[in-house]
C-alpha positions as CSV (number, residue, x, y, z in Angstrom):
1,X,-62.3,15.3,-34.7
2,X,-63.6,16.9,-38.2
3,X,-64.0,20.0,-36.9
4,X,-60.8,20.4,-34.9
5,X,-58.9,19.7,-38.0
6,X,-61.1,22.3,-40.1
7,X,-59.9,24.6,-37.5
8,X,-56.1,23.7,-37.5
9,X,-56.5,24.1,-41.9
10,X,-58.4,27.7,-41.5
11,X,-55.8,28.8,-39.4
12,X,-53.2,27.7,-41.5
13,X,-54.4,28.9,-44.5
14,X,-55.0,31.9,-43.5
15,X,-51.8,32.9,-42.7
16,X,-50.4,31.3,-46.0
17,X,-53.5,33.2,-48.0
18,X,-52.9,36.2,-45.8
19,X,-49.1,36.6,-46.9
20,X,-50.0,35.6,-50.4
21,X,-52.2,38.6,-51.0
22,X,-50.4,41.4,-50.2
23,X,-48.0,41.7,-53.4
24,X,-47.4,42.1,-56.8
25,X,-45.4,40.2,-59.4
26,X,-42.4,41.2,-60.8
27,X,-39.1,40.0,-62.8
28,X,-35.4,40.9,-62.2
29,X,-34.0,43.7,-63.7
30,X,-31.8,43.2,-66.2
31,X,-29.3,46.7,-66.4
32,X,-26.5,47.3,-69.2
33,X,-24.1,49.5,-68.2
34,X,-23.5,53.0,-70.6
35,X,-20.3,52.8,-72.9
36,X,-18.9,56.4,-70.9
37,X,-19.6,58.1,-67.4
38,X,-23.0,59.8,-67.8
39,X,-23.7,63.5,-66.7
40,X,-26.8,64.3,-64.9
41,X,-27.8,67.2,-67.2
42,X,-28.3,64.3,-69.9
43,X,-31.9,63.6,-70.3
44,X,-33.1,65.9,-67.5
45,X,-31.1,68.8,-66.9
46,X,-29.7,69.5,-63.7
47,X,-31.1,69.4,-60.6
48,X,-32.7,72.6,-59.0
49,X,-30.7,73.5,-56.1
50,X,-32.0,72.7,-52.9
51,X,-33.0,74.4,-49.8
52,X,-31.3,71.8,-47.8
53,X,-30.3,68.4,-47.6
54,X,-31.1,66.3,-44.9
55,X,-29.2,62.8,-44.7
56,X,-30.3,59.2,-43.8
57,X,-28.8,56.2,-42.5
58,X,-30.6,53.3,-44.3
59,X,-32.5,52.8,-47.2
60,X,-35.6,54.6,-48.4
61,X,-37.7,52.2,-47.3
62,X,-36.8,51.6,-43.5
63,X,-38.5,55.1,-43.6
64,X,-42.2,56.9,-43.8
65,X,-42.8,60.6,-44.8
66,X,-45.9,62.3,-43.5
67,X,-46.6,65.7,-44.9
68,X,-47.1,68.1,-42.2
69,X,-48.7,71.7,-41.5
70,X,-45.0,73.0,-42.2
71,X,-43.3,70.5,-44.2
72,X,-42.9,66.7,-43.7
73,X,-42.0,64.3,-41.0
74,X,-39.4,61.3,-41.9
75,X,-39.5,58.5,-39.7
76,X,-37.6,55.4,-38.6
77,X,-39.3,52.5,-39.0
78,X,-37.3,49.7,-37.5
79,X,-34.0,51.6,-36.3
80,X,-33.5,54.0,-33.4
81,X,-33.3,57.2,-35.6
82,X,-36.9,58.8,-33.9
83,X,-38.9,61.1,-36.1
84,X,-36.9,63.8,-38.1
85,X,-39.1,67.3,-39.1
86,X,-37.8,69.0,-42.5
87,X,-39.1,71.5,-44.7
88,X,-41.1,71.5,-47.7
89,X,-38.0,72.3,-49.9
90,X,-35.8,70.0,-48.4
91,X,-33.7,67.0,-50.4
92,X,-33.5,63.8,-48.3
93,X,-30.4,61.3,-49.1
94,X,-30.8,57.6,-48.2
95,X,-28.5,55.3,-48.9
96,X,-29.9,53.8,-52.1
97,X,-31.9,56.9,-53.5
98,X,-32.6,60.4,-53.2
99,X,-36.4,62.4,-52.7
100,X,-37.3,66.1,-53.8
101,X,-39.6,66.5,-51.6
102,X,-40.4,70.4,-52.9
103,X,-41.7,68.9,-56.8
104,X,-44.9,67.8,-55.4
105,X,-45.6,71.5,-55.0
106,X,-43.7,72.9,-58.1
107,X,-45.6,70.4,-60.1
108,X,-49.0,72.6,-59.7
109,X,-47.5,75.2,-61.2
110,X,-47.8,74.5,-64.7
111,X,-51.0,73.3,-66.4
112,X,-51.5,70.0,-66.0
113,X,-51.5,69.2,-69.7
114,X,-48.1,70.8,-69.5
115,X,-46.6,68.7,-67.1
116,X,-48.1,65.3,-69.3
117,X,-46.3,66.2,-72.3
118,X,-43.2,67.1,-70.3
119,X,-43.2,63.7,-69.1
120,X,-44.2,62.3,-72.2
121,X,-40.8,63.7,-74.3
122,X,-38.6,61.9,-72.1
123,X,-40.7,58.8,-72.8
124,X,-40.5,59.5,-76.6
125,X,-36.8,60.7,-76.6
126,X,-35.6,58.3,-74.1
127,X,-37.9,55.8,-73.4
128,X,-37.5,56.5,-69.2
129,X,-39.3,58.2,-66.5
130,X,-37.9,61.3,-65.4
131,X,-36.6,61.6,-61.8
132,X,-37.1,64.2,-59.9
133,X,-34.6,66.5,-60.0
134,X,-34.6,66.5,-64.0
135,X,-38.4,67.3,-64.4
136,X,-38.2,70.1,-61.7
137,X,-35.5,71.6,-63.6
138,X,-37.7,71.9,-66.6
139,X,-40.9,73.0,-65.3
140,X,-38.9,75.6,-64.2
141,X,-38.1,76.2,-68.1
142,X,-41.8,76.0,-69.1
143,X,-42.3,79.0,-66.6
144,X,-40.0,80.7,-67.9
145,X,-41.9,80.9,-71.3
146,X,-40.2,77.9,-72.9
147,X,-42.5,76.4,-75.6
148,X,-42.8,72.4,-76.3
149,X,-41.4,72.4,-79.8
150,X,-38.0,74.0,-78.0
151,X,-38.3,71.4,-75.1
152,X,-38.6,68.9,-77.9
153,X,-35.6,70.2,-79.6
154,X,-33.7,70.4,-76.6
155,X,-34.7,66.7,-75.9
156,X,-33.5,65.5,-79.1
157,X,-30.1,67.4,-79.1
158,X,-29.2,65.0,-75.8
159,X,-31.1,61.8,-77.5
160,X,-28.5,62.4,-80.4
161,X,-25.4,62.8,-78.2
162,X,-25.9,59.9,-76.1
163,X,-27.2,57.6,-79.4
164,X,-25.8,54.7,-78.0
165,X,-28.3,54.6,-75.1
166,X,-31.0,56.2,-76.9
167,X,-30.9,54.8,-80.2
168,X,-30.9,58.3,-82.5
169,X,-27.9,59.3,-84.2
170,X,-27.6,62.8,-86.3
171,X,-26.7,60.6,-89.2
172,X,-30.0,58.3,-89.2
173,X,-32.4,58.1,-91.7
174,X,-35.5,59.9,-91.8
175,X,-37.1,56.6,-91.5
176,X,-35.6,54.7,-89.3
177,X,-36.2,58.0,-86.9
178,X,-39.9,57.6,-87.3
179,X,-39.7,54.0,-86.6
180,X,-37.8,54.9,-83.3
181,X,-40.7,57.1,-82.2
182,X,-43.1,54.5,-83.2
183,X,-41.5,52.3,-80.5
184,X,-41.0,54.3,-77.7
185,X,-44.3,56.8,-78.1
186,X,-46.7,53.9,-79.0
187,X,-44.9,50.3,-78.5
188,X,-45.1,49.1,-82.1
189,X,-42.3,46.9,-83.0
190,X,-42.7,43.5,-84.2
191,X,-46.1,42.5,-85.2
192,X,-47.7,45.6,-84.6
193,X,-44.9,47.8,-86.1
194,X,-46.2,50.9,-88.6
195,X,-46.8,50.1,-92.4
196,X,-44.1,52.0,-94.7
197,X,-47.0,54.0,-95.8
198,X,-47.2,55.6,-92.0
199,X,-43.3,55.5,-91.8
200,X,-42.8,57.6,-95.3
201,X,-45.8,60.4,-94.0
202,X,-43.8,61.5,-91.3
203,X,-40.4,60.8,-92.9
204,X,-41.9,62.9,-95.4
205,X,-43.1,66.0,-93.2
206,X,-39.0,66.1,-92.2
207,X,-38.1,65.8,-95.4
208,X,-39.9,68.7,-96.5
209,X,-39.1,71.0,-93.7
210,X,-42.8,71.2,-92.6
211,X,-41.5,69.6,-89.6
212,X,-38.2,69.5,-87.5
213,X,-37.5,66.2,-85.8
214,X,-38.1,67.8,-82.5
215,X,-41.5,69.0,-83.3
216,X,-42.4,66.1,-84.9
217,X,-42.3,63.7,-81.2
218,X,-44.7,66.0,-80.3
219,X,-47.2,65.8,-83.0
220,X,-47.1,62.5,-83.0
221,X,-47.5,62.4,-79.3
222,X,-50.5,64.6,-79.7
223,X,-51.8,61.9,-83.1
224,X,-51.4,58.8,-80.7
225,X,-54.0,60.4,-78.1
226,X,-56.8,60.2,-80.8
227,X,-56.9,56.2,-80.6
228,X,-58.3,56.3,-77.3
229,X,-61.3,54.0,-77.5
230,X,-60.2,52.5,-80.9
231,X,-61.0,49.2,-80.7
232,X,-57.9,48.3,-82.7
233,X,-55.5,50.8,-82.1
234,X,-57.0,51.9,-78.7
235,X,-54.0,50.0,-76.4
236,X,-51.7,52.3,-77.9
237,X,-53.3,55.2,-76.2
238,X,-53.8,53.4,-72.8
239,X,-49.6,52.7,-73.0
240,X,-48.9,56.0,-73.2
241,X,-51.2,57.0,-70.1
242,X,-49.8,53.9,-68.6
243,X,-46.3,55.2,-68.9
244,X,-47.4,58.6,-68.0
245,X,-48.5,57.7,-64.8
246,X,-45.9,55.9,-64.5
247,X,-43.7,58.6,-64.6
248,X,-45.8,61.2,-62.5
249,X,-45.7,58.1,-60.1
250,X,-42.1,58.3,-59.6
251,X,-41.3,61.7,-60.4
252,X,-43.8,63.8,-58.3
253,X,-45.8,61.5,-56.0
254,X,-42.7,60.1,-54.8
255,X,-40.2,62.6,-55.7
256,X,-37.4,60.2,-56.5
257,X,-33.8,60.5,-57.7
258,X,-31.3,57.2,-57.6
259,X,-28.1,58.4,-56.2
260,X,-25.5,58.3,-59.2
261,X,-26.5,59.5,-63.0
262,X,-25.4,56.0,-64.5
263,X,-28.1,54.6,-62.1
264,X,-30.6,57.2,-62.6
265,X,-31.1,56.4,-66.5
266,X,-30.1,52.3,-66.0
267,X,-33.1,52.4,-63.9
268,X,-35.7,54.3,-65.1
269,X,-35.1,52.5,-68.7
270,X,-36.0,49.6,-66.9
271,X,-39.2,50.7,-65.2
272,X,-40.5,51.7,-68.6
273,X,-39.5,48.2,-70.1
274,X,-42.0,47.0,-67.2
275,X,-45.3,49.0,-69.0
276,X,-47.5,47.3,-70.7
277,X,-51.1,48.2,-71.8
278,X,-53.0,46.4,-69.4
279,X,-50.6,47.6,-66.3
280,X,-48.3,49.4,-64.8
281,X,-48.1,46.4,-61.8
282,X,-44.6,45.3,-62.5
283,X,-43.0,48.7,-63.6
284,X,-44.3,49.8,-59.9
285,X,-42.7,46.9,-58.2
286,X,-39.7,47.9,-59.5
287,X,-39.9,50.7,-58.1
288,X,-39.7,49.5,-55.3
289,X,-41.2,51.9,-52.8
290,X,-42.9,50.6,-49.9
291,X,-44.2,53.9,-48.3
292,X,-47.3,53.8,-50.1
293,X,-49.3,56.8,-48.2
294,X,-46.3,58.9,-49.3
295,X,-47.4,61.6,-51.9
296,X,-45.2,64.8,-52.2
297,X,-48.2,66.8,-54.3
298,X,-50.7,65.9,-51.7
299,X,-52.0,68.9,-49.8
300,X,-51.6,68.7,-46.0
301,X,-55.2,67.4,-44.1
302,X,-55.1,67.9,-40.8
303,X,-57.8,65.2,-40.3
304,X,-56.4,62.9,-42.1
305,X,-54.4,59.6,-40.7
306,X,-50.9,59.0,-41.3
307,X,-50.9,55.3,-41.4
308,X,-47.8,55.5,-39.2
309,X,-49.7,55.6,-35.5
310,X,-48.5,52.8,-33.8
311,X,-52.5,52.9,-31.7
312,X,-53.1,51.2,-28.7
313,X,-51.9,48.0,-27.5
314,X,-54.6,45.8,-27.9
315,X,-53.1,43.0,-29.3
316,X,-53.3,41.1,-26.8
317,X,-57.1,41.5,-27.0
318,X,-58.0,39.6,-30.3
319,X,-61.2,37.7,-30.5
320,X,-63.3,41.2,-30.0
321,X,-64.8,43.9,-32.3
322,X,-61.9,46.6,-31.0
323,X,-59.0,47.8,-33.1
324,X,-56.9,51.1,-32.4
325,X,-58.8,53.1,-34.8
326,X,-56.2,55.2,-36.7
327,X,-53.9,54.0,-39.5
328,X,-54.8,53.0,-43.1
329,X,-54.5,49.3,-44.3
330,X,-52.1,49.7,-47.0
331,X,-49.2,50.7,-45.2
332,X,-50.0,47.0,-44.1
333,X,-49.3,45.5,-48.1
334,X,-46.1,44.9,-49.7
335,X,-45.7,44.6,-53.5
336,X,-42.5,42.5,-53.1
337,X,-43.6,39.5,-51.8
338,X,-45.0,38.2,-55.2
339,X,-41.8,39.5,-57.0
340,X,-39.9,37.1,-58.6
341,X,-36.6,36.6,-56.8
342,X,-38.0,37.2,-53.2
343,X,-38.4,34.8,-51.3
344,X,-39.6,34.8,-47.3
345,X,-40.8,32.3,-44.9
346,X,-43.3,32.2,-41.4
347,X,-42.9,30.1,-38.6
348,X,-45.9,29.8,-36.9
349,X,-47.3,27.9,-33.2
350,X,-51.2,27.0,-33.2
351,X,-52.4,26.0,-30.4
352,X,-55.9,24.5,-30.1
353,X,-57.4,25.6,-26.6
354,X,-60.0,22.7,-26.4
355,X,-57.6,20.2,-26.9
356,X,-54.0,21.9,-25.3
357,X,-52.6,21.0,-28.6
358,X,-49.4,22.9,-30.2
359,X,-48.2,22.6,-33.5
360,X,-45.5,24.2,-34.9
361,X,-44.8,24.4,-38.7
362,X,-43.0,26.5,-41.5
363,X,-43.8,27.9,-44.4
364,X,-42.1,29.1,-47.0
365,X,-43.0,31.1,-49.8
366,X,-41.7,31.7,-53.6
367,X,-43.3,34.0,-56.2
368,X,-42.8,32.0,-59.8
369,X,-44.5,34.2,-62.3
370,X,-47.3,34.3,-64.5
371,X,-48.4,31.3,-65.2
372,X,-52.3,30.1,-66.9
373,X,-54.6,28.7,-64.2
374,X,-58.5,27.1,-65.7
375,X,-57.9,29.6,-68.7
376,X,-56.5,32.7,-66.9
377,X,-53.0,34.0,-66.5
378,X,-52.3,34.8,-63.0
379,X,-49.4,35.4,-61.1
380,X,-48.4,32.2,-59.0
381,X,-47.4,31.8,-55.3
382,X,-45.5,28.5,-54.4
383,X,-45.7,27.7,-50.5
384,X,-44.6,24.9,-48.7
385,X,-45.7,24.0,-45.3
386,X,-44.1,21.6,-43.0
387,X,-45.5,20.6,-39.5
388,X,-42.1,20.3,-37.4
389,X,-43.5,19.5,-33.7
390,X,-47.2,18.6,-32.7
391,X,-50.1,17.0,-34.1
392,X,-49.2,15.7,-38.1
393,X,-45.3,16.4,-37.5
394,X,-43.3,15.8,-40.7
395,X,-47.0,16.4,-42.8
396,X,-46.0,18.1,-45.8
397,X,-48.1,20.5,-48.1
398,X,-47.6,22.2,-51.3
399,X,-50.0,24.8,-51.9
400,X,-50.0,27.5,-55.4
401,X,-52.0,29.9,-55.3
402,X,-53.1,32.0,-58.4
403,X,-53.5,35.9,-58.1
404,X,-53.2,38.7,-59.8
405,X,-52.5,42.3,-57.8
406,X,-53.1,45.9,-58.8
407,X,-52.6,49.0,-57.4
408,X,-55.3,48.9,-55.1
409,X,-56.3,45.2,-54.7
410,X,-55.8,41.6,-55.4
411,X,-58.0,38.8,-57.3
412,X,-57.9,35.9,-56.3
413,X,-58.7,32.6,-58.5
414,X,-58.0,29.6,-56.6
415,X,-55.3,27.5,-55.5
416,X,-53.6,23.6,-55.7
417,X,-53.4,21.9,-52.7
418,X,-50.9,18.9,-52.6
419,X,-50.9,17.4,-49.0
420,X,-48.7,14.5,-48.1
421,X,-48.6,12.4,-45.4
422,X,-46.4,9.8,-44.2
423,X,-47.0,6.7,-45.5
424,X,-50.3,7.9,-47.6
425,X,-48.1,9.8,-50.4
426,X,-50.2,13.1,-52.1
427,X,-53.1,14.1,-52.1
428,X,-54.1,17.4,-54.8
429,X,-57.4,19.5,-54.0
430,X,-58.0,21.9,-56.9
431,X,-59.9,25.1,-55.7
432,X,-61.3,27.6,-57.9
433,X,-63.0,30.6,-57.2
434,X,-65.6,32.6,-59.0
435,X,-65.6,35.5,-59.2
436,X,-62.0,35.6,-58.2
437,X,-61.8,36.5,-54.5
438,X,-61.3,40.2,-53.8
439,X,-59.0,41.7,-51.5
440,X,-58.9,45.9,-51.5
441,X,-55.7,47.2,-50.1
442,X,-56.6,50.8,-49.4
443,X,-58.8,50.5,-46.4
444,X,-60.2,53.4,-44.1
445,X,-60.6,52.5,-40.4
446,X,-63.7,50.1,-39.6
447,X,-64.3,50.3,-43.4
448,X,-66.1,46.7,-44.7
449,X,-65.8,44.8,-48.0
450,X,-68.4,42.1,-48.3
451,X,-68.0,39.6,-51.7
452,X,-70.2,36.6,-52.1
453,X,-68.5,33.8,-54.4
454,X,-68.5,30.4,-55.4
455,X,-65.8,28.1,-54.2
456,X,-65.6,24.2,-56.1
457,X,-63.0,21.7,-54.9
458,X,-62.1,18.8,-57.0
459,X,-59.3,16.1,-55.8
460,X,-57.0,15.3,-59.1
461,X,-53.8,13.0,-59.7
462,X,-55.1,10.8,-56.8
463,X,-56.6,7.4,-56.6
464,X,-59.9,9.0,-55.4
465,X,-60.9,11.1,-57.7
466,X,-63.8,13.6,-56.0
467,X,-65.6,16.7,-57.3
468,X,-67.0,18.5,-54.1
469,X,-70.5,20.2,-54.0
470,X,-69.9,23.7,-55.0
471,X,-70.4,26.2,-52.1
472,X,-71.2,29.8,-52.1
473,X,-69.5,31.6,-49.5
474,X,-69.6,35.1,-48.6
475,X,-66.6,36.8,-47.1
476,X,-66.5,40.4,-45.0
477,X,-63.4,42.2,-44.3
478,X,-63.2,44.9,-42.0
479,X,-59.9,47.3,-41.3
480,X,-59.9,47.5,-37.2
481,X,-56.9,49.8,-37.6
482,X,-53.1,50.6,-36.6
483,X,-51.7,48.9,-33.5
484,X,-49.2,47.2,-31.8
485,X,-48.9,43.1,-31.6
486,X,-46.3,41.4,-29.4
487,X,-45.4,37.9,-30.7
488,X,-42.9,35.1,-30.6
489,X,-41.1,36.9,-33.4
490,X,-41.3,40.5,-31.8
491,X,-43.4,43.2,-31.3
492,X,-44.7,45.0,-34.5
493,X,-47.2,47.8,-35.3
494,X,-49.8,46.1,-37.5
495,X,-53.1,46.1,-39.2
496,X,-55.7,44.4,-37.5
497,X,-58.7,42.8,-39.3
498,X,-61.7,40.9,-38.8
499,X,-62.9,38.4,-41.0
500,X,-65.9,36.9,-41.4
501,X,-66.9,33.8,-44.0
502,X,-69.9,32.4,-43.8
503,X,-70.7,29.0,-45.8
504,X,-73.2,26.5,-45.7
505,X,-75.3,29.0,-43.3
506,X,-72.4,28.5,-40.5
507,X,-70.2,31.4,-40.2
508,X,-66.9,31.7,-38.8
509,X,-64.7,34.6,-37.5
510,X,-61.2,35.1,-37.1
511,X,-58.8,38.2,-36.8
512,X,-55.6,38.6,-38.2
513,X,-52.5,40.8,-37.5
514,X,-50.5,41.6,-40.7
515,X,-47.2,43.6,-40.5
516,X,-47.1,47.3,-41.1
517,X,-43.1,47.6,-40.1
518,X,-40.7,47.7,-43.0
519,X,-38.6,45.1,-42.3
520,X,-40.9,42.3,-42.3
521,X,-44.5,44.5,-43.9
522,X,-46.8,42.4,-45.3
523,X,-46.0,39.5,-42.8
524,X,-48.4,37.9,-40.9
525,X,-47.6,38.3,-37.2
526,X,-51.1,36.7,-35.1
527,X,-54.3,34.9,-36.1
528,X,-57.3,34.4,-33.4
529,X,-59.7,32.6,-34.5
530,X,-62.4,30.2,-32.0
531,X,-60.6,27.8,-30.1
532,X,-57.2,28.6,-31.9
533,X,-54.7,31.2,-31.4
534,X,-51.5,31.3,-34.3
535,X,-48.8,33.2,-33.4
536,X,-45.2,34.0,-35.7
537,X,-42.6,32.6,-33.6
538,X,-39.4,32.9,-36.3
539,X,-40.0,35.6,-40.2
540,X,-37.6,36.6,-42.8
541,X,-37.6,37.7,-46.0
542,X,-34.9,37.5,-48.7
543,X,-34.2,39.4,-51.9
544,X,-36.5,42.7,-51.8
């Protein structure tokens, strides 16, 4: 019976590990509301007018935008809306945020370098990311011959009537304007804040008219690239960048506007607040766009694959080598589901062939934050798992897993496993993995990733202590591609992989079907693996 109860725990976990990897931590956003009703020509400048505007019922993320040979294609992901075609100029309204889709375009205009420091003032000056609208406006400006000291003057003219948000007044102290720009440009405050010796330079350079206080963001924007590399001072340099991207992220890649000024600048304060030197994970999760492939300055490729083809329905043909061969995995990840404040829960059937077994169990699933795990932070995963009918009903588990997810892939660490059963109270399995398992989101169709680790299990907090022989196991995913899966739960266009682990010289294979629709993306919907087929019968997810 070992090995059918190996089989019922693979399949189980990999739906459990299969969710857990597909997202990227994040806190609640914590907004305070402007003293006075905000214009949109604050901080930005107002919006260049549009060719058209094309409106949408639902939210940005119910949709996907494919660039085509004459503009772009918007469409509806889980409602009845069809595909829309609009031009390369237009505006499209959603309900909850606005995209230019023509800055993409406008943004090649100017040098590149250009466009970086433009980005950078309203980082210095207002310590946000532009939208859209607001940084098309002003590229415009720089075309029209206007240099960076006049931007920068410009900039500092709105920072100083809106002081309250801002935090410069016209009545401020040389000094205590430095320090301002020493906490938006290069995050020192606190421990790492500037020496008076630093402070008084530049306090001084205003002081004797060798420098205006518009000019003087940019010089110092200009001084803070030269730590790059410094192995004190050398974070300082990567924030910046971090905050850049950030904002070329936003601004131009996904040419985004929220729908109300007061929103715009609540928001994009708080996307900044998310930076950090070592990543610009959370800040994206705020964000909060799921339509990864999306890139309004991305050139159209006629060759290329939109992610969005729904393929062939072969998902009723798991257990083979075939997959519809279009799509792109990521479309298939969702950076919510290990932000705090989501929550989201499977039901799943398993059936055993060999045996004509069914068992049907829940899980559900909590992002709690970073926490340490064996001398790492890492962002943990809580999931609970109940058996409800079948073989084990009313088994409890508790399983945390520790991750950590970027851009373009997730490490895994290890995980806790706390198993009760009736009558036997817990049971805790500590798993750790090294190196940290890898999971790469942005997969081409039948593209492989191969990774050979080494997995040790120790049972703690029990009264049999055991520390398990470590194992090295090697582990190869390949992207099958695009297609449609009809389960319990529904029918769902989703990625289909193959996985392969081989451990001990045995090697087992099972495919999975993860969620590419927006409602419920990142969702596992089917697992075949020998002998076992696990199918969603009931999904939701709360709080994204």
């Amino acid at each position: 019976m070992s090995h059918v109860v190996k089989l019922r725990q693979s399949a189980l976990l990999c739906s459990i590990i299969a969710a857990s990897l597909v997202a990227c931590g994040g806190e609640a956003v914590k907004q305070t509301p402007p003293p006075k009703a905000i214009g949109l020509g604050i901080f930005s400048g107002p919006p260049a007018a549009p060719v058209d505007t094309v409106s949408f019922a639902g939210i940005r993320n119910n949709f996907s935008i494919t660039r085509t040979a004459t503009g772009f294609a918007v469409q509806d992901k889980i409602g009845s809306g069809g595909t829309v075609n609009v031009s390369n100029t237009s505006i499209l309204k959603f309900n909850d945020v606005s995209i230019n889709l023509a800055v993409g375009d406008k943004s090649k205009t100017i040098p590149e370098a250009s466009l970086k420091t433009l980005v950078e003032l309203y980082i210095a000056f207002f310590n946000r990311v532009p939208d859209a609208d607001g940084l098309s406006y002003w590229i415009d400006k720089i075309k029209d011959g206007m240099t960076v000291d006049a931007l920068s003057n410009s900039f500092y003219g709105a920072a100083v009537e809106y002081s309250s948000l801002t935090g410069y007044s016209a009545s401020m102290s040389n000094a205590d304007f430095v320090k301002i720009i020493y906490k938006n440009v290069l995050g020192r405050t606190g421990t790492t804040a500037p020496p008076d010796a630093d402070i008084n330079y530049w306090a001084g350079q205003l002081a004797s008219g060798n420098s205006s206080k518009g000019n003087l963001v940019a010089t110092m924007l200009n001084s803070a690239h030269t730590f790059a590399g410094d192995p004190t001072w050398g974070w300082v340099t990567q924030l910046l960048d971090n905050k850049v991207n950030v904002g070329l992220f936003f601004a131009v890649e996904q040419g985004l506007n929220y729908n109300s000024p007061q929103e715009s600048i609540e928001k994009t304060m708080a996307i900044v607040a998310k930076i950090t030197a070592a990543s610009t994970t959370e800040a994206k999760n705020t964000i909060n766009m799921l339509d990864t492939s999306f890139n309004a300055s991305a050139a159209f490729n006629p060759n290329g694959n939109t992610g969005n083809n729904n393929g062939n329905n072969n998902g009723n043909n798991g257990g083979n080598n075939s997959g519809s061969g279009t799509g792109a995995s990521k479309d298939c990840y969702n950076m919510n589901l290990i932000k705090q404040g989501v929550t989201y829960s499977t039901e799943m059937s398993s059936t055993v062939a060999s045996l004509g077994t069914t068992t049907v169990y829940v899980v559900n699933y909590k992002p709690n934050g970073t926490v340490n795990f064996k001398g790492t932070n890492a962002q943990e995963l809580l999931t609970d798992t109940t058996i409800l009918s079948g073989v084990g009903t009313g088994t409890v588990s508790k399983i945390k897993s520790y991750i950590n997810v970027y851009d373009n892939e997730s490490l895994a660490y290890g995980n806790i496993v706390t198993l009760t059963l009736p009558g036997f109270g817990d049971y805790n399995v500590v798993a750790t993995m090294t190196p940290p398992k890898r999971t790469p989101f942005s997969m081409a169709v039948n593209e492989t990733y191969e990774q050979t680790y080494k997995v040790k299990q120790e049972a703690v907090g029990s009264a049999f202590p055991i520390t398990y022989p470590e194992v090295t196991q090697t582990d190869k995913l390949s992207f099958l591609g695009i297609e449609s899966v009809t389960v319990p739960a529904g029918t769902f266009s989703a990625c289909k992989f193959k996985n392969e682990t081989t451990s001990d010289g045995a090697t087992g294979i099972a495919y999975t079907w993860q969620i590419a629709d927006a409602k419920y993306r990142g969702l596992t919907a089917k697992i075949e693996a020998k002998d076992v087929l696990t199918v969603a019968t009931k999904l939701s997810i709360q709080g994204q």
